[in-house]
GUKEVEX-321645 format. One record per residue (C-alpha): residue in one letter; x, y, z; residue number from 1. Coordinates in steps of 0.02 Angstrom, whole numbers, plus 50000, padded with zeros to 5 digits. Example, Ala and Ser with C-alpha at 12.3 -4.5 7.8 and 13.67 -1.06 7.14 Angstrom:
2
A; 50615; 49775; 50390; 1
S; 50684; 49947; 50357; 2
END
This chain:
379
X; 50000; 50000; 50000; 1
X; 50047; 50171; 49952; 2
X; 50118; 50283; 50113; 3
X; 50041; 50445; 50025; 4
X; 49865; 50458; 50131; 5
X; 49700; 50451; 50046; 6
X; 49666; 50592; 50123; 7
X; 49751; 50748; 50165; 8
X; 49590; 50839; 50275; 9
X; 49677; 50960; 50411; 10
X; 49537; 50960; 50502; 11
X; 49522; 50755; 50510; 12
X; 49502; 50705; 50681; 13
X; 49637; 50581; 50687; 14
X; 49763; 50673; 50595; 15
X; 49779; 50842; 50690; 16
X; 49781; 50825; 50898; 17
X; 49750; 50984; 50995; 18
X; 49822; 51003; 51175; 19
X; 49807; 51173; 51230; 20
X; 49912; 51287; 51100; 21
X; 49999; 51151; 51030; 22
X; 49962; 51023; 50905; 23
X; 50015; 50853; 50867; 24
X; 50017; 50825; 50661; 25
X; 50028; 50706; 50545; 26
X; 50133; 50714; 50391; 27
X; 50117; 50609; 50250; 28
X; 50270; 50489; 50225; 29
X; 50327; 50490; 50424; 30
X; 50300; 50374; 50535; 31
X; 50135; 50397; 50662; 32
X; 50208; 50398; 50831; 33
X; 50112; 50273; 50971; 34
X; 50083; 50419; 51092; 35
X; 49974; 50508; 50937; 36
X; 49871; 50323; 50906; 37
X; 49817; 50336; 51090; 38
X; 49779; 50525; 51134; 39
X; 49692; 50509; 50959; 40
X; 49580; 50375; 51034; 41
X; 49564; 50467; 51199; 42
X; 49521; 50640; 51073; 43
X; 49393; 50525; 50979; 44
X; 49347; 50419; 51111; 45
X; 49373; 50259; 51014; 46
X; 49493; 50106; 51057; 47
X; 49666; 50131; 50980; 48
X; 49648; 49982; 50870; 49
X; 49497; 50088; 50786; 50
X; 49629; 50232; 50770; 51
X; 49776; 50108; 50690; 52
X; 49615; 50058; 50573; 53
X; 49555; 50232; 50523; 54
X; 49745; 50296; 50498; 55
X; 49779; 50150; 50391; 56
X; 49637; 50183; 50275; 57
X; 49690; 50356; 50267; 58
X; 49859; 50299; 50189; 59
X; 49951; 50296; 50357; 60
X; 50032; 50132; 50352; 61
X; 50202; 50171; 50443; 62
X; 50129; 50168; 50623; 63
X; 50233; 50147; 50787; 64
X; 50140; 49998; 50886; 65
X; 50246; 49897; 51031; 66
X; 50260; 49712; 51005; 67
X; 50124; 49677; 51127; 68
X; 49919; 49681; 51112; 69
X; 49834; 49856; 51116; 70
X; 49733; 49892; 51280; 71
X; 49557; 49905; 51231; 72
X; 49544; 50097; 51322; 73
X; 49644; 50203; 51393; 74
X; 49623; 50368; 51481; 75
X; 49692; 50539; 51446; 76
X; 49794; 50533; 51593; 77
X; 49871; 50364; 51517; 78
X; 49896; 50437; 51358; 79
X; 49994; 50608; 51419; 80
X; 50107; 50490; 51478; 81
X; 50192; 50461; 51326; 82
X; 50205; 50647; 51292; 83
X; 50372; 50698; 51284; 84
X; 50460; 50824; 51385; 85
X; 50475; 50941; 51229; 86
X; 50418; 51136; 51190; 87
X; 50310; 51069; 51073; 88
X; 50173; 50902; 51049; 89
X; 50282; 50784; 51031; 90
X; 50288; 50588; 51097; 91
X; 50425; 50463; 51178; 92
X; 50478; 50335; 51061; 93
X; 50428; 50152; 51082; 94
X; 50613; 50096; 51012; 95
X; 50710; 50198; 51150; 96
X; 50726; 50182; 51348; 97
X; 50617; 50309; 51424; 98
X; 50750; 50429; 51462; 99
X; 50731; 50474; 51674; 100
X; 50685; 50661; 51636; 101
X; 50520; 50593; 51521; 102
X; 50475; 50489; 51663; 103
X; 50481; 50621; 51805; 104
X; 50420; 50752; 51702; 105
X; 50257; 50631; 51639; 106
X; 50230; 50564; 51836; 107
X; 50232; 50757; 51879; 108
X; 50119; 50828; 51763; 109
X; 49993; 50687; 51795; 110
X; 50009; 50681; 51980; 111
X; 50071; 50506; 51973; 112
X; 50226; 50411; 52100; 113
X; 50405; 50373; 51968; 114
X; 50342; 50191; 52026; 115
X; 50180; 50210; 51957; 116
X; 50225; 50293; 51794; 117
X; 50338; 50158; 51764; 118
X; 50233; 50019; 51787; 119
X; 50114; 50119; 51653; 120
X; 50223; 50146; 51533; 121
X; 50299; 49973; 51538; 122
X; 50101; 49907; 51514; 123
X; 50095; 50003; 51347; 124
X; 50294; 49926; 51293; 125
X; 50403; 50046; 51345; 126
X; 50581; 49997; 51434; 127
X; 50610; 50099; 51593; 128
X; 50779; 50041; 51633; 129
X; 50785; 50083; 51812; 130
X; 50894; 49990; 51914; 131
X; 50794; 49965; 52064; 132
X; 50613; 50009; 52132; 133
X; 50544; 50181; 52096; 134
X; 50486; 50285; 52247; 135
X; 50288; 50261; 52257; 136
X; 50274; 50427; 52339; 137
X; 50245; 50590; 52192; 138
X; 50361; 50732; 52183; 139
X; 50339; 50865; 52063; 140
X; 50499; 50942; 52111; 141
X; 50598; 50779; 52048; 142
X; 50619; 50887; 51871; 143
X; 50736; 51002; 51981; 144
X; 50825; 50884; 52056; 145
X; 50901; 50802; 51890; 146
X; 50909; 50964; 51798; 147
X; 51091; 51019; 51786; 148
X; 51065; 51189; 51733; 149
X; 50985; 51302; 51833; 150
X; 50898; 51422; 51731; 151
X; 50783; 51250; 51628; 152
X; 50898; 51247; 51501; 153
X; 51043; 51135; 51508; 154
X; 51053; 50963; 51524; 155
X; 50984; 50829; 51637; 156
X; 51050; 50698; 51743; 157
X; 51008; 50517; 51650; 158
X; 50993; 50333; 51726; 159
X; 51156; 50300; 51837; 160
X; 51241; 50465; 51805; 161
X; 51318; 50536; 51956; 162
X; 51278; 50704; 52053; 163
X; 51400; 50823; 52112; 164
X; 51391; 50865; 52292; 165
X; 51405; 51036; 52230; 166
X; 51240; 50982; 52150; 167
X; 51156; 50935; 52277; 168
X; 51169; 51072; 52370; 169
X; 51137; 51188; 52235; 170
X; 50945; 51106; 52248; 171
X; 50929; 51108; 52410; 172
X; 50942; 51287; 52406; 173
X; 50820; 51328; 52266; 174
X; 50720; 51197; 52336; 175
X; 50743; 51271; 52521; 176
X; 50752; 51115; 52576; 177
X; 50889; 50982; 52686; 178
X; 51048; 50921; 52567; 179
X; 50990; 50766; 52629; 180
X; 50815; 50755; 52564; 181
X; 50891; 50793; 52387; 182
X; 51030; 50667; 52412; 183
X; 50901; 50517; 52450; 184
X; 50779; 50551; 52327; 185
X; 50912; 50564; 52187; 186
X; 50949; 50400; 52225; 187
X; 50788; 50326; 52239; 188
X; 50770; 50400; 52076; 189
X; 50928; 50295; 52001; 190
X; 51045; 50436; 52008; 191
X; 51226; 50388; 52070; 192
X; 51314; 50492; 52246; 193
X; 51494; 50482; 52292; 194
X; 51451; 50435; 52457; 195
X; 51293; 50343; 52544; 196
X; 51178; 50454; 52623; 197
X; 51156; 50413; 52799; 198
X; 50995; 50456; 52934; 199
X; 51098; 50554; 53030; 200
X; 51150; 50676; 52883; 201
X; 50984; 50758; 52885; 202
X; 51050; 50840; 53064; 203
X; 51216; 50869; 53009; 204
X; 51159; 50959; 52860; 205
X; 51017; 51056; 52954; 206
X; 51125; 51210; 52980; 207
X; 51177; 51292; 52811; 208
X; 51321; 51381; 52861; 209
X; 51362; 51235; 52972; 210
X; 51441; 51340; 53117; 211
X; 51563; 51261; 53260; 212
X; 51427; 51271; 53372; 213
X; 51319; 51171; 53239; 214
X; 51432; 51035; 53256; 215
X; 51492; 51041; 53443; 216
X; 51290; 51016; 53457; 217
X; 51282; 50880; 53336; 218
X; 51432; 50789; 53411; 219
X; 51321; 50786; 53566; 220
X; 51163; 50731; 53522; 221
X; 51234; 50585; 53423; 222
X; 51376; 50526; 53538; 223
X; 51518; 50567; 53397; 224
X; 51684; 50680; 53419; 225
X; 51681; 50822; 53323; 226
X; 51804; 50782; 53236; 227
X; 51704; 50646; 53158; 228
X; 51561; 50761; 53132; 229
X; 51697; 50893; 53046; 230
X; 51747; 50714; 52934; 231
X; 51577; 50662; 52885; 232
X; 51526; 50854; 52821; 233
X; 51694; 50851; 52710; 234
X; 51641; 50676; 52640; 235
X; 51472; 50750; 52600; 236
X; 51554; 50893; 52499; 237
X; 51471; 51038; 52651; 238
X; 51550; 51193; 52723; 239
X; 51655; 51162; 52900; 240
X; 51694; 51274; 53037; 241
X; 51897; 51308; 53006; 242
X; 51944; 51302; 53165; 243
X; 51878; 51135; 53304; 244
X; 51983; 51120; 53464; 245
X; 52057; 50967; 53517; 246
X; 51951; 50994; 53697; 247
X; 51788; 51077; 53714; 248
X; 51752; 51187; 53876; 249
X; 51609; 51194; 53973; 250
X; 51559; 51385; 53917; 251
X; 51624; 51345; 53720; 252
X; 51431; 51352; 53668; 253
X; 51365; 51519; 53764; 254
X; 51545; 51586; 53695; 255
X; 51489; 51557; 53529; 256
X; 51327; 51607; 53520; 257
X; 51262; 51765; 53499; 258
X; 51125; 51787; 53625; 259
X; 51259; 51679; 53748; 260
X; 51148; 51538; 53782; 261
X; 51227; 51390; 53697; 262
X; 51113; 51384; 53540; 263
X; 51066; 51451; 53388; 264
X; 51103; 51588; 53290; 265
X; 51268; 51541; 53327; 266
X; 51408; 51671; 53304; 267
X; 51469; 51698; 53131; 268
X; 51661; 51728; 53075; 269
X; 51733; 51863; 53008; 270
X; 51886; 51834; 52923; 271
X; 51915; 52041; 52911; 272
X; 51869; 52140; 53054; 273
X; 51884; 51972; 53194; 274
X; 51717; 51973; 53330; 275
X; 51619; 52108; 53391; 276
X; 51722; 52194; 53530; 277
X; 51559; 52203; 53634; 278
X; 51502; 52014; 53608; 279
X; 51678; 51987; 53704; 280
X; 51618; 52107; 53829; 281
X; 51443; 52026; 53847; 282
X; 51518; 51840; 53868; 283
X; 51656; 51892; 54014; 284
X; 51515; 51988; 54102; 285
X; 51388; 51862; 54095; 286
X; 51523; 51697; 54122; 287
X; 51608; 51773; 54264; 288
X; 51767; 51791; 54155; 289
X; 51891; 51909; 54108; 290
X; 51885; 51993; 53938; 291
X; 52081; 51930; 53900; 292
X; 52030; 51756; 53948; 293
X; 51869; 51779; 53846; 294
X; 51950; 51839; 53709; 295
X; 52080; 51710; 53703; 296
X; 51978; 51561; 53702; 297
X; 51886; 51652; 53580; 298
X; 52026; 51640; 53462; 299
X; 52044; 51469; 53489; 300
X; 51875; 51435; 53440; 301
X; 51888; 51547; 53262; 302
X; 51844; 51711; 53299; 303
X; 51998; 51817; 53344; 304
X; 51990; 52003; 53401; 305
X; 52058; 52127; 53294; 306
X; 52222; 52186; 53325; 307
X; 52191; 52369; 53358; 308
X; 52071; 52334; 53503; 309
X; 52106; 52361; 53669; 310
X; 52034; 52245; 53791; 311
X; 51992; 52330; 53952; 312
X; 52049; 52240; 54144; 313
X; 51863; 52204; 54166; 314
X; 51697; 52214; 54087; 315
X; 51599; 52372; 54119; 316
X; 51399; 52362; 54070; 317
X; 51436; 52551; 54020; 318
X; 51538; 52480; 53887; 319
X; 51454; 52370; 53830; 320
X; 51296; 52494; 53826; 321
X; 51434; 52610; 53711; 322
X; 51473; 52489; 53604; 323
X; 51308; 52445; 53567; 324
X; 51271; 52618; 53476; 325
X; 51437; 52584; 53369; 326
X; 51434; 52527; 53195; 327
X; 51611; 52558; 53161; 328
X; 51731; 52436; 53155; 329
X; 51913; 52448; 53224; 330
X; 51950; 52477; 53036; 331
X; 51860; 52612; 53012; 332
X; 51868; 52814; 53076; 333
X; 51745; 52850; 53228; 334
X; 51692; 53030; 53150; 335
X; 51614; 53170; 53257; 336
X; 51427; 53103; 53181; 337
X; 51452; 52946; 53246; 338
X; 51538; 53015; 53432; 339
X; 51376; 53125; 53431; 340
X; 51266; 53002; 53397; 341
X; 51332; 52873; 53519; 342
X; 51318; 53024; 53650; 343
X; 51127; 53056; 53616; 344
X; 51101; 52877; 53634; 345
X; 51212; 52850; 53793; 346
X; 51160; 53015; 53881; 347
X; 51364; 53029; 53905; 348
X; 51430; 53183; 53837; 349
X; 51541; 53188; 53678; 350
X; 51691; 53196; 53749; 351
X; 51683; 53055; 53842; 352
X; 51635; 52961; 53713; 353
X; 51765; 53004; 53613; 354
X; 51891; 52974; 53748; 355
X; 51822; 52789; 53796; 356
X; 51814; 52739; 53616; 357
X; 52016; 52787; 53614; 358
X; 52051; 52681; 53753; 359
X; 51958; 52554; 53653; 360
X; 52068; 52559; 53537; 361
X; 51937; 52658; 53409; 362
X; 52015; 52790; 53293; 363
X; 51949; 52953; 53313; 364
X; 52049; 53035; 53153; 365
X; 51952; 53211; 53158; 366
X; 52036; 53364; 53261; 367
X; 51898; 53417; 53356; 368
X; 51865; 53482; 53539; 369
X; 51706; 53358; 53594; 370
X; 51594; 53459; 53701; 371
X; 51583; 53427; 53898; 372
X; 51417; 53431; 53897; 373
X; 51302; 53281; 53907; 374
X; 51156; 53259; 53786; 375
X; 50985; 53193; 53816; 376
X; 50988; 52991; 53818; 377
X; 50880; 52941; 53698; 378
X; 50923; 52736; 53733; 379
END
């Protein structure tokens, strides 16, 4: 038989497909893909052998059909199945391996488990060369998980390729979501790791910036050293505190964190400026300490002190009251706006602002004669 069709009609129901703005077509001397016989039969509600029939006596002899029986129905949410993952109408081919993008993609869009899609798709003929069971629960996300570019356009991760760690935690931050979470369902999905995911990851990874007080905590709640915790988060590709003492004190948590009470937000490192002179003055007031002890074992923990401060003998709540209207760092000039400010705040008069910010070891670059007099305290 001829493969020219009998009949050219645009508007013949089994030849042009409609879903949404796009349209699936036929065209004469190409070969009818099996996702068009069965939305076709869905579109006409008919069974797909009546479609194979009517497209045959239209001339459409090269048809794609797997090497098992037809199902007598099928339903539109079958039949989207098949659609590819494409700008356009277009259909996964019965002669290739359902690539793992076409799957997720065609389980998302129909609100259907990888497991279940699967097991549909195989029903119809197709190979879906997964390694091992599918997860039964659905995911729409799963498309960003195996998507390699960022902005939709690059690449995707296939059957057995492996992610990055970098990868992972790429996701997890568009997704807003724990590392781990995108670690174990990449591999439920068939997608390789370099390490095995473990239960206890999902707490180690629970703090982003993963802080030395993140993993002094962790160490604790799951019976490990530290230095284990510090191994496992370089195996899993994470950040890492870069400084973990041998021994851990007593006050190590309230030292570093910032409200002083041994948990989170813990205190975060500054590689240019070093801590907060006040935070040192807060944490030898409140632990009974000195502020050269405090500030030692500071250092030993990661957060140094810059250079140009001066630590006073003791910690003074008037100090640390000053400090608290600062927002200069040892760094930078303390100008007569800021001295003035800090006054109005303080009630203490400009002078002696300027004066105890000095013995701070502030720079006060501006030649001026601070007034005596105090200003109203607006703190």
């Amino acid at each position: 038989m001829s493969n020219t069709p009998a009949s050219q009609d645009p508007e013949d129901r089994f030849i042009r497909l409609r879903l949404g703005y796009h349209t699936s077509l036929l065209r004469p001397g190409e070969q009818v893909p099996f996702g068009h016989v069965l939305f076709a039969a869905v579109t006409v509600g008919c069974a797909p052998a009546d479609v194979v029939s009517r497209l045959t006596a239209l001339g459409y002899t090269d048809i794609e059909l797997p090497d098992i029986p037809l199902p007598p129905t099928v339903t539109r949410q079958d039949a989207l199945l098949l659609k590819a993952d494409t700008y356009n109408l277009s259909w996964i081919k019965l002669d290739e391996p359902v690539s793992l993008r076409n799957l997720v993609v065609s389980a998302g869009e129909q609100g259907l488990s990888p497991a279940e899609a699967a097991r549909r798709l195989t029903a119809f003929g197709y190979t879906v060369p997964a390694g091992h069971p599918l997860p039964e629960t659905p995911d729409s996300r799963d498309i960003v998980l195996i998507r390699t570019d960022p902005k939709g356009n690059g690449t995707f991760l296939d059957w057995d390729a492996e992610a990055s760690p970098r990868h992972v935690f790429r996701v997890a931050r568009e997704l807003l979501c724990n590392p781990h979470t995108v670690a174990t369902r990449l591999l439920a999905l068939g997608v390789r790791l370099p390490y095995t995911p473990e239960p206890e990851d999902e707490l180690l990874l629970a703090d982003s910036g993963v802080h030395l007080g993140h993993v002094v905590t962790v160490a604790r709640e799951t019976g490990r050293t530290p230095a284990d915790i510090i191994a496992r988060l370089t195996e899993l590709g994470a950040d890492r505190p870069g400084t973990v003492p041998d021994s851990l004190e007593a006050d190590d948590l309230r030292l570093i964190s910032e409200e002083l009470d041994g948990r989170r937000p813990w205190l975060k490192v500054n590689n240019v400026v070093g801590v907060q002179l006040r935070h040192v003055l807060r944490a030898a007031l409140a632990m009974g300490r000195t502020p050269a002890d405090t500030a030692a074992r500071l250092a030993e923990l990661g957060h140094w002190l810059h250079e140009n401060a001066k630590l006073p003998q003791v910690a003074d709540p008037e100090d640390i009251r000053l400090l608290e209207t600062v927002d200069r760092s040892f760094l930078d000039g303390v100008h007569l706006e800021h001295v003035l400010h800090s006054a109005s705040l303080t009630g203490r008069s400009p002078a002696d602002v300027a004066s105890r910010l000095a013995e701070l070891g502030y720079r006060l670059p501006d030649e001026v004669d601070y007034p005596e007099v105090c200003g109203a305290s607006h703190g």
